[in-house]
ZALUMBA-984349 format. One record per residue: y, z, x of N, C-alpha, C in turn; residue in one letter. Coordinates in steps of 0.02 Angstrom, whole numbers, padded with zeros to 5 digits, always signed. Layout:
BEGIN
YZXYZXYZXa;...
% end
This chain:
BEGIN
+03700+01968-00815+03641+02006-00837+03635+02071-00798x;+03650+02070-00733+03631+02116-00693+03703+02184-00712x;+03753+02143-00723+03813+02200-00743+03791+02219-00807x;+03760+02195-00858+03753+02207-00922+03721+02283-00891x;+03645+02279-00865+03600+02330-00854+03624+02371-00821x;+03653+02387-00761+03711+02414-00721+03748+02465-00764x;+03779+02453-00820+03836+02464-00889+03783+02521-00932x;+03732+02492-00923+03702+02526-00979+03655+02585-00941x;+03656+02606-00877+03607+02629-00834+03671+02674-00835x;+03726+02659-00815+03786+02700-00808+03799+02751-00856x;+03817+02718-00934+03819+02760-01000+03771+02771-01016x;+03708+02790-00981+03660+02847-01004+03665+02904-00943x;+03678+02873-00903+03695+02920-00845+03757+02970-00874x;+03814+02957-00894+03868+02969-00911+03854+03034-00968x;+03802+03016-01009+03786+03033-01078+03743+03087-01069x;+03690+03089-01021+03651+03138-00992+03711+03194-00957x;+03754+03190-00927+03796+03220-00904+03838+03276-00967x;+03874+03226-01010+03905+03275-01054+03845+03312-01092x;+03795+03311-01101+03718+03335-01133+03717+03394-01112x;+03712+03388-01037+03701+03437-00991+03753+03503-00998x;+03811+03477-01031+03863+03530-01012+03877+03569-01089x;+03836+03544-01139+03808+03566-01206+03711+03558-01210x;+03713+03600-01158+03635+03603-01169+03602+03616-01222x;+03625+03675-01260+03609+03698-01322+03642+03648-01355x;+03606+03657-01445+03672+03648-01481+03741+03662-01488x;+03800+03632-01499+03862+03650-01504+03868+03712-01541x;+03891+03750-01498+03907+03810-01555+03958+03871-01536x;+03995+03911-01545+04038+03955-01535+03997+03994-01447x;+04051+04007-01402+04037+04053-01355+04027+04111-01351x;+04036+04145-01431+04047+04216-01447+04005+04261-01436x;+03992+04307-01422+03933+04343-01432+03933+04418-01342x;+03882+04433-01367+03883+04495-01306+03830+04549-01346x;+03813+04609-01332+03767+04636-01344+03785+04668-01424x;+03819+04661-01460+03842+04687-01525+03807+04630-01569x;+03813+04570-01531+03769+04532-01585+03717+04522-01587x;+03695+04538-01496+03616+04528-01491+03578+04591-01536x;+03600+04675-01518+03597+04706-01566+03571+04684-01660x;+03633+04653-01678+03654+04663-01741+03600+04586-01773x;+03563+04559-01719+03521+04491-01741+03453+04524-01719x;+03420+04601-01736+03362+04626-01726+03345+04604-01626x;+03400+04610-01586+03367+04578-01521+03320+04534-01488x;+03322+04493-01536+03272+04420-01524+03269+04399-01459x;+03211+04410-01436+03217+04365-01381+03209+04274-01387x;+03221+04260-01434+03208+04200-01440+03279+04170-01477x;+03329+04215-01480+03389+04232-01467+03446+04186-01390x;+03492+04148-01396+03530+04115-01349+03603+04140-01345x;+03631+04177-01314+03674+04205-01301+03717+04202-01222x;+03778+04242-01232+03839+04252-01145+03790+04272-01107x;+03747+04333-01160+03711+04383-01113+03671+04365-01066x;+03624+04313-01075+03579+04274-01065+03613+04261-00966x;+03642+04251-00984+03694+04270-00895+03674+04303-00838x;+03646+04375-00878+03644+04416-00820+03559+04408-00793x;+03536+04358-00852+03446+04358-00815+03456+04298-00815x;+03472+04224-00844+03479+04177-00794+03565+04129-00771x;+03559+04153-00723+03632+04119-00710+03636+04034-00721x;+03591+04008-00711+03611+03918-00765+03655+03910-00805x;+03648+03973-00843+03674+03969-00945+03747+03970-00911x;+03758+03987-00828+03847+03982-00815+03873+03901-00833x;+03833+03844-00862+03851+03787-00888+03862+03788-00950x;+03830+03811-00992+03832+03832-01060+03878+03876-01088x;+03906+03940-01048+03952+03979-01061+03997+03973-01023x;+04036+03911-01010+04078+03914-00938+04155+03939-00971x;+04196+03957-00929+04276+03942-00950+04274+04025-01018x;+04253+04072-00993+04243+04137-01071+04243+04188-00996x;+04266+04238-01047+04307+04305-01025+04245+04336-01081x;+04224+04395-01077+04186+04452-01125+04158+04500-01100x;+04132+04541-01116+04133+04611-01118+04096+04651-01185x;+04090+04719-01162+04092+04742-01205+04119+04831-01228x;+04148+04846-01276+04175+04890-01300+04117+04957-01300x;+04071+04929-01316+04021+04982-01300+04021+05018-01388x;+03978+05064-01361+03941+05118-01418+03998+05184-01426x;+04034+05226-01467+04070+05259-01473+04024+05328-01429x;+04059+05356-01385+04019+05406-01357+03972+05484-01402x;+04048+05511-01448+04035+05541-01498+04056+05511-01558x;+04043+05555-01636+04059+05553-01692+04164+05558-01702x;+04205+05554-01632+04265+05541-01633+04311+05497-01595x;+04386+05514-01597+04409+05461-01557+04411+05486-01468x;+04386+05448-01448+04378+05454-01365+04394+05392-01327x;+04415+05434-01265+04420+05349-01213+04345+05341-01196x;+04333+05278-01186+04280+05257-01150+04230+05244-01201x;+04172+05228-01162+04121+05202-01229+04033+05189-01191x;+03998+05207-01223+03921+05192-01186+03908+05099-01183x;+03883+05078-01136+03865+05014-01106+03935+04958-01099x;+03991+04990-01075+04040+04943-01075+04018+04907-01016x;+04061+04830-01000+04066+04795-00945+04115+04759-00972x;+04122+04704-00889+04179+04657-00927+04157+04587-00876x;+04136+04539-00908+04141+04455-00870+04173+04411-00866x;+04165+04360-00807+04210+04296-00817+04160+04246-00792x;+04169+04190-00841+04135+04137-00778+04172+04072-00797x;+04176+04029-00742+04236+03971-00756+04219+03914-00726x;+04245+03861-00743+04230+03782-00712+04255+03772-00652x;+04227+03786-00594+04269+03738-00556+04277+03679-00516x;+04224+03650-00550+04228+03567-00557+04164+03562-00620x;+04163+03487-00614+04126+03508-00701+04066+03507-00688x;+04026+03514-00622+03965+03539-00599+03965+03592-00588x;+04013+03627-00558+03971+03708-00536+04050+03745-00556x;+04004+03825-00573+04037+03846-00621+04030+03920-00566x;+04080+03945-00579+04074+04014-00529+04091+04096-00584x;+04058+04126-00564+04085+04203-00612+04063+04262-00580x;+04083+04324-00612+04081+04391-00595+04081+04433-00649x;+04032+04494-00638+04036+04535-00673+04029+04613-00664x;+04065+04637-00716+04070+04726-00670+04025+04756-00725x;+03981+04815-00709+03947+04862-00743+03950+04927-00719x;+03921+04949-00777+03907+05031-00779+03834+05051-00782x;+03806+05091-00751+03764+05141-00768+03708+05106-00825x;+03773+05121-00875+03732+05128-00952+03709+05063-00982x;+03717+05024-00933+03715+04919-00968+03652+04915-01005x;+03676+04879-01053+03637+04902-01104+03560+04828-01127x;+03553+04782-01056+03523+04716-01035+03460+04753-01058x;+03417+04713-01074+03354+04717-01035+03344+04698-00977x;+03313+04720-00935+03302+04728-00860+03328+04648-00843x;+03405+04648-00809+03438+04605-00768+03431+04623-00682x;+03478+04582-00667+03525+04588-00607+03578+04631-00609x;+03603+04641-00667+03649+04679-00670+03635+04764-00675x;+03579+04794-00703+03538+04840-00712+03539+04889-00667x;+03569+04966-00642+03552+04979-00614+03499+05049-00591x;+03466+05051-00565+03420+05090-00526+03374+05115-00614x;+03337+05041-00625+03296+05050-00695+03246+05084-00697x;+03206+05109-00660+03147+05160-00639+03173+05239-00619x;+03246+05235-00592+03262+05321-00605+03217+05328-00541x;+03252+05285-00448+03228+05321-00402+03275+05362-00358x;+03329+05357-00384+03388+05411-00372+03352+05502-00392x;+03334+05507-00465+03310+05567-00492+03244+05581-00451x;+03201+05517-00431+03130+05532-00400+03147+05570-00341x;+03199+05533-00306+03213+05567-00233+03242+05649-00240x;+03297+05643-00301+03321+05715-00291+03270+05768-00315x;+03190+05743-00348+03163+05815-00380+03126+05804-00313x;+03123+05773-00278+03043+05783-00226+03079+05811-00157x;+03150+05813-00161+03173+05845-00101+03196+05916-00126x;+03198+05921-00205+03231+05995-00216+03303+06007-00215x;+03334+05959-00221+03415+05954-00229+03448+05902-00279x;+03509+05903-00296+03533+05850-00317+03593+05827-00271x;+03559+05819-00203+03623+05810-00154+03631+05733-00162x;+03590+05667-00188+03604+05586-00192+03652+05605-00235x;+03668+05561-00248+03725+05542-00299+03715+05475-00341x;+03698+05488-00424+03674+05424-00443+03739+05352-00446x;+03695+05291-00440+03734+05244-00451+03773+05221-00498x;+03855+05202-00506+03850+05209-00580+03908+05122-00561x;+03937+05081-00526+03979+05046-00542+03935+04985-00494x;+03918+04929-00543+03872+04877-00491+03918+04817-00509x;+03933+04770-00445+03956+04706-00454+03926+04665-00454x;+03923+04589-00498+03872+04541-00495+03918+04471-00489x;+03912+04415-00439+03921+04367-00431+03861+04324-00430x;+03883+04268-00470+03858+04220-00497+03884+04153-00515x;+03853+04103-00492+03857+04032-00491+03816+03988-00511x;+03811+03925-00561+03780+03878-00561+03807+03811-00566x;+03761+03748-00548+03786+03697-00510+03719+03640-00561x;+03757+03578-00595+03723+03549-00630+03715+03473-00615x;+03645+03474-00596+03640+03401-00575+03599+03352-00631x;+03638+03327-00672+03619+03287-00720+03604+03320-00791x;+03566+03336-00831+03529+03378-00870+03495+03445-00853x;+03484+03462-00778+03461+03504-00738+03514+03538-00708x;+03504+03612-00729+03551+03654-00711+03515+03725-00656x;+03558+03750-00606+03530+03772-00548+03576+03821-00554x;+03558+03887-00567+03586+03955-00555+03577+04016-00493x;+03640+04039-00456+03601+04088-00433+03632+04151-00437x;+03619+04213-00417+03652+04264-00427+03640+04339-00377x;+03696+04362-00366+03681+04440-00305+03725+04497-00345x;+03699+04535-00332+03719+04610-00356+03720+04670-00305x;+03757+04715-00283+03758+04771-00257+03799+04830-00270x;+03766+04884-00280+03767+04952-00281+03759+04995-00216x;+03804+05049-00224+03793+05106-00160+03830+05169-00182x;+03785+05222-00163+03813+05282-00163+03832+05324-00083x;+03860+05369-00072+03849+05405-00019+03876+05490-00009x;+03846+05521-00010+03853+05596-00011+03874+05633+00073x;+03918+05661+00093+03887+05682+00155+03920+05771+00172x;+03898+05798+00199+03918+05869+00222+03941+05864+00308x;+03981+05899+00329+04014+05905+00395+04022+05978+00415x;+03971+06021+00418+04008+06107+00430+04037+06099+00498x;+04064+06161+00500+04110+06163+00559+04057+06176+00612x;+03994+06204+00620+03945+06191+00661+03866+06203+00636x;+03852+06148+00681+03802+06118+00657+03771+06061+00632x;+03709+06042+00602+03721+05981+00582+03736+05964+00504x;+03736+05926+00498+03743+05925+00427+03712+05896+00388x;+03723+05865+00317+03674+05829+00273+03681+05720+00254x;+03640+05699+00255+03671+05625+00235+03640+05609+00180x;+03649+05598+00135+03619+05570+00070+03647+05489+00058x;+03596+05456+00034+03625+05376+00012+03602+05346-00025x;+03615+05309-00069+03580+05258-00124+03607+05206-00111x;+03559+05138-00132+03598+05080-00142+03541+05018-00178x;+03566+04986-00201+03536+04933-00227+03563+04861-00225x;+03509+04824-00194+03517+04736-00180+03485+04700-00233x;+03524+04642-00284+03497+04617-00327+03499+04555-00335x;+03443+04501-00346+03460+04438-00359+03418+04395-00414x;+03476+04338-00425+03421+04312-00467+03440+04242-00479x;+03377+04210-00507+03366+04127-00478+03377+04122-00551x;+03403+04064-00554+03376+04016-00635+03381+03934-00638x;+03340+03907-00698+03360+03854-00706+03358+03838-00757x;+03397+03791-00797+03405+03772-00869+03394+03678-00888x;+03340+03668-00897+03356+03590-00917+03323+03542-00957x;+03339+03493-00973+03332+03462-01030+03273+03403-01009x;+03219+03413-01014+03141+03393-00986+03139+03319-01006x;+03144+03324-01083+03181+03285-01148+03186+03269-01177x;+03215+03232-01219+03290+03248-01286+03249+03305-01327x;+03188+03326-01330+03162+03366-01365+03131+03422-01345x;+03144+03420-01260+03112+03492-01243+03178+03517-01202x;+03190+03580-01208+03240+03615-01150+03182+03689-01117x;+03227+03687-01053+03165+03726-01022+03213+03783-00979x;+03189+03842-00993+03228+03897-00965+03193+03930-00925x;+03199+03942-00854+03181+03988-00809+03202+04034-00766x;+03178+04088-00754+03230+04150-00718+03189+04194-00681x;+03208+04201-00633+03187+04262-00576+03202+04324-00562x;+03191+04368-00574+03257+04434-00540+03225+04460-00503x;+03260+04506-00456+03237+04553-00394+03256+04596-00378x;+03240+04642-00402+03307+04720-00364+03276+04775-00311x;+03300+04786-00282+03279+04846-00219+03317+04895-00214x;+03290+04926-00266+03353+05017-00233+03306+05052-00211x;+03339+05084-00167+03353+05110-00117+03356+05179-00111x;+03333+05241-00062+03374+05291-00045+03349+05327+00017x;+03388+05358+00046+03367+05395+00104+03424+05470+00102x;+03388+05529+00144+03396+05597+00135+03395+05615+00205x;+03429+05629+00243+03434+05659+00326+03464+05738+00317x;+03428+05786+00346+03433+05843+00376+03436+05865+00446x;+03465+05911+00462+03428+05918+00540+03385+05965+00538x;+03362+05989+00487+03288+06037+00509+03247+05964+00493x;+03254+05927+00476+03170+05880+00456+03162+05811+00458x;+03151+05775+00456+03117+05692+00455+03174+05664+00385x;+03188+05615+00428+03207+05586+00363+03162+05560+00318x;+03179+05584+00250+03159+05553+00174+03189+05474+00160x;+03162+05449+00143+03164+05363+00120+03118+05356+00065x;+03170+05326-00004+03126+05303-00048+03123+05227-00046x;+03094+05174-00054+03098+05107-00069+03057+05078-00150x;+03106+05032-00149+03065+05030-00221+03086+04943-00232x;+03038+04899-00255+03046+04839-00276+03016+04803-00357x;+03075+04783-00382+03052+04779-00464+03094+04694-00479x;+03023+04663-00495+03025+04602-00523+03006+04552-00563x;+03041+04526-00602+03047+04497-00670+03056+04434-00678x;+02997+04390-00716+03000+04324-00718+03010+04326-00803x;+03055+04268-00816+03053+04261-00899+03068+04182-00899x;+03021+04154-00944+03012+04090-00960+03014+04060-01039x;+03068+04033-01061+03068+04010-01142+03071+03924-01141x;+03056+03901-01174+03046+03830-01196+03076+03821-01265x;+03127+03770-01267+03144+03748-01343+03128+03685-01350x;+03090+03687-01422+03075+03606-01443+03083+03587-01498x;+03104+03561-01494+03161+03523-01567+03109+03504-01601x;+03098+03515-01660+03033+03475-01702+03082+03428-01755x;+03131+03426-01759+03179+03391-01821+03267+03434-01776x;+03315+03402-01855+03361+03409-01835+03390+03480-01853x;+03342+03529-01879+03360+03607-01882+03326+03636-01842x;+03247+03605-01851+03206+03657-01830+03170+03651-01754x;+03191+03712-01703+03165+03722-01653+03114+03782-01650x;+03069+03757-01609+03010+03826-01601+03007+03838-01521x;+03019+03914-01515+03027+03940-01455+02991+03970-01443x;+02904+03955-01385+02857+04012-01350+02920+04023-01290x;+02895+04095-01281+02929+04112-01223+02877+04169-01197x;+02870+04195-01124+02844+04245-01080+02883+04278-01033x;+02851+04338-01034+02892+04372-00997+02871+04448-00950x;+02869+04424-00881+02827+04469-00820+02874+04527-00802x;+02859+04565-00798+02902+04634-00740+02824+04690-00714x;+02875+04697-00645+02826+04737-00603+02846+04768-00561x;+02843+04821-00552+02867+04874-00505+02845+04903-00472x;+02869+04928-00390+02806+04967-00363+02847+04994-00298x;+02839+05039-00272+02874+05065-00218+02820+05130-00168x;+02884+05146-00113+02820+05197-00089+02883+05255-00050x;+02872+05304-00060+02896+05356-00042+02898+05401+00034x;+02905+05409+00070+02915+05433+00156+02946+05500+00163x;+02928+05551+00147+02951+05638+00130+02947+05642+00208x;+03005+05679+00215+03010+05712+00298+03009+05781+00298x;+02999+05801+00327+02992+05892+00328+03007+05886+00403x;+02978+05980+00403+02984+05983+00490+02910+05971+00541x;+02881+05958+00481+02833+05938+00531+02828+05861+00536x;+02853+05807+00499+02830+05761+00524+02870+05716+00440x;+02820+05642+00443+02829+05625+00372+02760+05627+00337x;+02766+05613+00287+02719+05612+00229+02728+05547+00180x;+02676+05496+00183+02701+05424+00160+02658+05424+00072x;+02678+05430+00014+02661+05405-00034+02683+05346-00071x;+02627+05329-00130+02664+05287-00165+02687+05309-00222x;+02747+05274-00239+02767+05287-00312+02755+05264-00357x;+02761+05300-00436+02732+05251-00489+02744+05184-00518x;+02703+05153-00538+02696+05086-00542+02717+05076-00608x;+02740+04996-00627+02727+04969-00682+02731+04912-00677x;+02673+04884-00745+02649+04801-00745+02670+04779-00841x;+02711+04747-00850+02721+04710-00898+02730+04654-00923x;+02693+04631-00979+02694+04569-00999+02684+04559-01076x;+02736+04504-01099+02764+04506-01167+02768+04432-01156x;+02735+04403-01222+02736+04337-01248+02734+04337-01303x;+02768+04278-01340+02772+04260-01410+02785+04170-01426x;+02781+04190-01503+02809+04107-01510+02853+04110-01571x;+02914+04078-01575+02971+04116-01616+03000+04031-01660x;+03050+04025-01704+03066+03982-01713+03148+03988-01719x;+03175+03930-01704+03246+03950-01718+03272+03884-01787x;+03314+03910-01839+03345+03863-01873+03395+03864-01897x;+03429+03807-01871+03529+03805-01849+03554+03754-01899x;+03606+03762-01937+03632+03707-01989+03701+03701-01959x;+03768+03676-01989+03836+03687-01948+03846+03754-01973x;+03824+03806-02016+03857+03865-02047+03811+03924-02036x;+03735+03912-02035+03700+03953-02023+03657+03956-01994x;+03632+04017-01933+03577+04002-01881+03510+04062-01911x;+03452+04046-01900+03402+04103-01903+03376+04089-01837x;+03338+04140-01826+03301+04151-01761+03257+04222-01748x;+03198+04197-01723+03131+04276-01748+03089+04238-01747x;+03029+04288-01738+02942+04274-01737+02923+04320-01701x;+02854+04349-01680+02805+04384-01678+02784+04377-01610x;+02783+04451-01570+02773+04442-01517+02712+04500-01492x;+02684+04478-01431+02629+04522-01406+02664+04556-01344x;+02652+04634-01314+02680+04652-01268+02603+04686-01219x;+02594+04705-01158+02550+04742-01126+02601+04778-01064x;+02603+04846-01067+02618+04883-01018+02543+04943-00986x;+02539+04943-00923+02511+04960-00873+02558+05028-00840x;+02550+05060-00835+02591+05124-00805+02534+05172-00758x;+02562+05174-00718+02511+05234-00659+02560+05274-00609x;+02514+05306-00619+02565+05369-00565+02499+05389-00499x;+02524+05383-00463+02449+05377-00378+02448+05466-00416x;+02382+05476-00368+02354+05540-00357+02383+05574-00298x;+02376+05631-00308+02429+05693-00252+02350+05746-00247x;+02351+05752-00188+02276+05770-00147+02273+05841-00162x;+02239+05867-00208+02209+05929-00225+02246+05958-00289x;+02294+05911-00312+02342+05935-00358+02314+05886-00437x;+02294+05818-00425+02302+05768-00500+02274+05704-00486x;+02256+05671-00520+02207+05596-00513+02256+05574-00531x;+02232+05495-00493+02269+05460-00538+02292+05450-00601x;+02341+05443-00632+02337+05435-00725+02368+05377-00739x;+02346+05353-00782+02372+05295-00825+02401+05299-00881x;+02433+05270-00905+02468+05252-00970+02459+05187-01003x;+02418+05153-01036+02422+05070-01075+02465+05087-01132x;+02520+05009-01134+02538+05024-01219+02520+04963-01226x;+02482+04948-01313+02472+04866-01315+02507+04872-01376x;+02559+04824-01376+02604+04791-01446+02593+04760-01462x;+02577+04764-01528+02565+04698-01581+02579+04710-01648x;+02596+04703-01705+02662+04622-01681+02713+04662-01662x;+02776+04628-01619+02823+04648-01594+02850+04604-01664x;+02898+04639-01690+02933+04600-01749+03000+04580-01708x;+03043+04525-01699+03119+04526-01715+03158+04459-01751x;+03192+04493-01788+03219+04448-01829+03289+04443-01828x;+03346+04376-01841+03422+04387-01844+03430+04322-01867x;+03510+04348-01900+03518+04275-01940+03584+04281-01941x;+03627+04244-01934+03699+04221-01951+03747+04183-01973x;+03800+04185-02018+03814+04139-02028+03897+04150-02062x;+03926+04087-02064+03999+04091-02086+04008+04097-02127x;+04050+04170-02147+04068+04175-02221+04140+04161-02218x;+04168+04142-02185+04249+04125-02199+04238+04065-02123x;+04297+04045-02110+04326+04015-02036+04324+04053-01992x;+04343+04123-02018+04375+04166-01952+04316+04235-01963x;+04265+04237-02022+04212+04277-02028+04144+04270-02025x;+04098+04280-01972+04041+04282-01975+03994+04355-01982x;+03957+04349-02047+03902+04399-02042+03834+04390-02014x;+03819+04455-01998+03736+04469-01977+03691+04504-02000x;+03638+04491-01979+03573+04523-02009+03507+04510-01982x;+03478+04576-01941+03430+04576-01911+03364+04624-01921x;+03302+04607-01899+03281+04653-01911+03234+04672-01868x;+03193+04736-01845+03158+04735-01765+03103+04798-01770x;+03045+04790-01758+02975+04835-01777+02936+04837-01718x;+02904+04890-01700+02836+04891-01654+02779+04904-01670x;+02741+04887-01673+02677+04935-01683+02632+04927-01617x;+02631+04998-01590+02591+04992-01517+02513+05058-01528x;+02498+05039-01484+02426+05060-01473+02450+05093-01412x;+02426+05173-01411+02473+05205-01336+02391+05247-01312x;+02383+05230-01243+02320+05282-01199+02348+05318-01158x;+02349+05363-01154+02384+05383-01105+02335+05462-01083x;+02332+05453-00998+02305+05499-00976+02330+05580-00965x;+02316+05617-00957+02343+05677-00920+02307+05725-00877x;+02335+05794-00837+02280+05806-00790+02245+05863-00833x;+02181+05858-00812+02131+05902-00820+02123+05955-00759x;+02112+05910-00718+02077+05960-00628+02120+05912-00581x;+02095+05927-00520+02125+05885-00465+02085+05828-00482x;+02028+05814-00507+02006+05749-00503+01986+05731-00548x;+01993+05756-00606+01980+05726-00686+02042+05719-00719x;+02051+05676-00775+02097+05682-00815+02070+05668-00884x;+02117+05708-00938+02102+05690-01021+02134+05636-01033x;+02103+05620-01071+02146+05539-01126+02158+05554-01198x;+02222+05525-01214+02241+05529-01280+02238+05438-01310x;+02227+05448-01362+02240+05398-01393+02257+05393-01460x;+02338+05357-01477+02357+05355-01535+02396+05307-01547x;+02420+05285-01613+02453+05224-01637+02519+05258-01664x;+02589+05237-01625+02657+05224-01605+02700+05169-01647x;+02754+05192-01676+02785+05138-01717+02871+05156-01687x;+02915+05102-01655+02960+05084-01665+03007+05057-01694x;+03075+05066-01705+03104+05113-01699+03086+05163-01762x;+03086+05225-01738+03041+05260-01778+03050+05276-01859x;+03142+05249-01867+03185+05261-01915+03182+05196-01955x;+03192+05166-01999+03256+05114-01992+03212+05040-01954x;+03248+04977-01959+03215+04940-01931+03280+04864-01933x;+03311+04873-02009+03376+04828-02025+03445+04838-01963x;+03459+04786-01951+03529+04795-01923+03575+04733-01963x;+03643+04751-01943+03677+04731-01981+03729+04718-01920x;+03798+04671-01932+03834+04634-01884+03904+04623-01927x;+03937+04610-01903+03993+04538-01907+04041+04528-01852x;+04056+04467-01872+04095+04428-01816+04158+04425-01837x;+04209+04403-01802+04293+04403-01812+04292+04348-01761x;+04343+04302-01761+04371+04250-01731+04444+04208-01757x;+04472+04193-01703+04537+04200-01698+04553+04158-01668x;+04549+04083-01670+04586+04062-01632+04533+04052-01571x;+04525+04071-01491+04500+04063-01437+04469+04143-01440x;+04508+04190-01475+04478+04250-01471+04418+04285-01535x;+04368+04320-01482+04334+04348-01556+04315+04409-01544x;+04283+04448-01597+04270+04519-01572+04204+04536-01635x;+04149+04550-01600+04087+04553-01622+04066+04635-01641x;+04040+04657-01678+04046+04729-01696+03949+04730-01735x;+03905+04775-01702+03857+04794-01753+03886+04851-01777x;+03853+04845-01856+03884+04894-01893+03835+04947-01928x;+03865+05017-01915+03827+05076-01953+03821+05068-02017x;+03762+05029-02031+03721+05023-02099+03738+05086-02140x;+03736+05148-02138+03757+05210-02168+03814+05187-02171x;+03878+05151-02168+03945+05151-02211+03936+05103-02270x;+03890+05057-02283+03871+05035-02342+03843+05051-02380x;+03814+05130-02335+03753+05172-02427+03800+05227-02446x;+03851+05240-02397+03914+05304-02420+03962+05276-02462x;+03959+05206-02467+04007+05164-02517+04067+05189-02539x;+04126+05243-02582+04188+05221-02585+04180+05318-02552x;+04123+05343-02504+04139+05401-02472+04181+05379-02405x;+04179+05307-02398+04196+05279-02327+04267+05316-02344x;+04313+05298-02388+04387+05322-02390+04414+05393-02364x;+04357+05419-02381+04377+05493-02339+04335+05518-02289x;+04255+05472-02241+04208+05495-02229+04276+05501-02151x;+04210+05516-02106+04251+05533-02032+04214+05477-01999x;+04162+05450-01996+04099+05436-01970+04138+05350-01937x;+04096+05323-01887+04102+05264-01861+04074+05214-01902x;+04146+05149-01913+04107+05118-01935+04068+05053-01897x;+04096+05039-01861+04064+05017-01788+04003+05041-01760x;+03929+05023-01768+03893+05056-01700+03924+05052-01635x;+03942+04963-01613+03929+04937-01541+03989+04895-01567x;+04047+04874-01496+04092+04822-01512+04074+04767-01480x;+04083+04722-01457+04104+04659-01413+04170+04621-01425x;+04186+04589-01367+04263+04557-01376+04260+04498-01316x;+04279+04443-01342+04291+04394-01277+04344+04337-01304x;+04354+04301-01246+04410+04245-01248+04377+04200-01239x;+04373+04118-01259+04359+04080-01219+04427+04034-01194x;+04439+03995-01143+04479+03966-01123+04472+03896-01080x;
% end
């Protein structure tokens, strides 16, 4: 009797284990920002990407190579491409999973770990000293690991950036300029249960900069920006899941101007955001939807400068945040997409009047201001696939495509799994 219970305590143990290592539903590893794109950017949306804000999903996406091809720079053929990168993350035991990833500048996340210098305090430092002697950040590395104990998955993740500028005359002193940015981020992924999964994530970034002269005080900017995002999936049946999710960012730093007389300590401008919704997702073996309606509040202030401007503010309130995406197999080796993505915001925003008054505007803002449909498809091959959103304008130019010049690609993606 006692081995019977033993046996059976075991193969649920066993069973919770392989669960864990298909947290989600079973489904292709494919994907990268061409599809998040080309599925209206859902955040209620499960993707590689999902990586760079919580490292857990390194159980879910383990053993895959991807990247992305990026946005064509111009209307021709060129090397290179806007928001490329390239990842790996791999098993190396069937608990913890290790990876890396390289970026650019232009990454095209919503505010990750990988992200760099998202507030533009590289540009703050070079207009308030009167030079462009920093040098912006443009190549960030991110390592990342997660480690799964049962149904419960434990992510973590570091990132760093650095620039450095310097002058040497033959006499005298000279100049030091520096940037850099420290990034991390927590997650966890797990299965509460059989009907709830629970996603959580932390990020943290600190860039950085400092400015040395020998006529003056050193300049130091500091700046700290951090982001909580929380989604819940709950299975209501065997298609249908409904996903609330929330989501915090906040920023705030303070500035240290050196001259020759001394320093001068301000703060820099702020921001407070927060976005919640409740979304649904519905998955068959051939076709997934995913979308619902979301609320956003941003807070923006810029401190007051003594005899020059008041404080000013900026509120935007969003409502409804639309996003929508849907996909599904039209061949073995073809998947199409279709998304769709709307704002409607409420914008206040102050400006100066005097040193100690300011005017207010107030008006109603619609995103994206064009257009709102996106469009996708997928390719797969075997272990390989390559994800493409596509310029909706080559389907209204119809048999002009044969001679047009134009891209038919917006955005690529490409990965392996192995």
């Amino acid at each position: 009797m006692h081995k019977r219970i033993f046996y059976i305590l075991l193969l649920i143990v066993l069973c919770n284990s392989i669960i864990s290592a298909q947290i989600f539903y079973k489904h292709s590893k494919s994907g990268g920002f061409a599809r998040v794109k080309s599925m209206g950017e859902s955040p209620f949306l499960t993707d590689p990407t999902d990586l760079m804000i919580n490292p857990a999903f390194g159980t879910t996406y383990s053993n895959l190579l991807f990247g992305d091809l990026g946005q064509t720079i111009a209307n021709n053929f060129e090397a290179g491409g806007i928001g490329q990168f390239l990842s790996v993350n791999f098993n190396v035991t069937k608990e913890l999973t290790v990876g890396a990833t390289l970026v650019r500048k232009d990454f095209q996340s919503t505010l990750s770990v990988a992200n760099l210098d998202p507030f533009g305090i590289v540009d703050e430092t070079n207009s308030a000293i009167g030079t462009s002697g920093l040098v912006e950040m443009d190549n960030n590395w991110v390592i990342m690991s997660s480690y799964s104990l049962g149904t419960h998955v434990f992510g973590i993740g570091i990132s760093y950036a650095a620039t450095s500028a310097e002058t040497k005359p033959a006499t005298g002193g000279g100049i030091k300029a520096d940037a850099k940015q420290l990034g991390f981020n927590l997650g966890y992924l797990g299965k509460l249960t059989p009907r709830i999964i629970l996603d959580l994530s932390a990020i943290l970034i600190f860039p950085g900069t400092t400015y040395e002269t020998p006529q003056s005080s050193e300049t130091k900017f500091d700046q700290s920006v951090i982001r909580i995002r929380g989604r819940g999936f709950y299975k209501t049946g065997t298609k249908f899941t409904v996903v609330p999710y929330a989501d915090i960012v906040k920023s705030s730093g303070s500035a240290n101007l050196g001259d020759a007389t001394g320093v001068t300590t301000t703060d820099l401008p702020s921001l407070f955001h927060v976005q919640f919704g409740v979304g649904v997702s519905y998955k068959t073996d051939n076709f997934l939807f995913t979308g619902g309606p979301s609320l956003g509040i941003t807070d923006e202030k810029t401190p007051a400068v003594s005899g020059v401007s008041p404080e000013l503010t900026k509120t935007t309130n969003s409502f409804p945040i639309w996003n929508f995406g849907a996909e599904w197999f039209m061949a073995d080796w073809l998947i199409g997409r279709i998304g769709y993505k709307s704002t409607t915001s409420t914008i206040s925003n102050e400006t100066v009047a005097s040193p100690t008054n300011s005017n207010e505007t107030i008006y109603t803002a619609f995103t994206p201001s064009v257009g709102g449909i996106t469009l996708g498809v997928g390719f797969k091959f075997s272990n390989f696939f390559l994800d493409a959103a596509v310029n909706e304008d080559v389907i209204r130019q119809g048999l002009n495509n044969l001679g047009g010049g134009g891209a038919t690609f917006a955005y690529v993606s490409a990965g392996y799994e192995f």
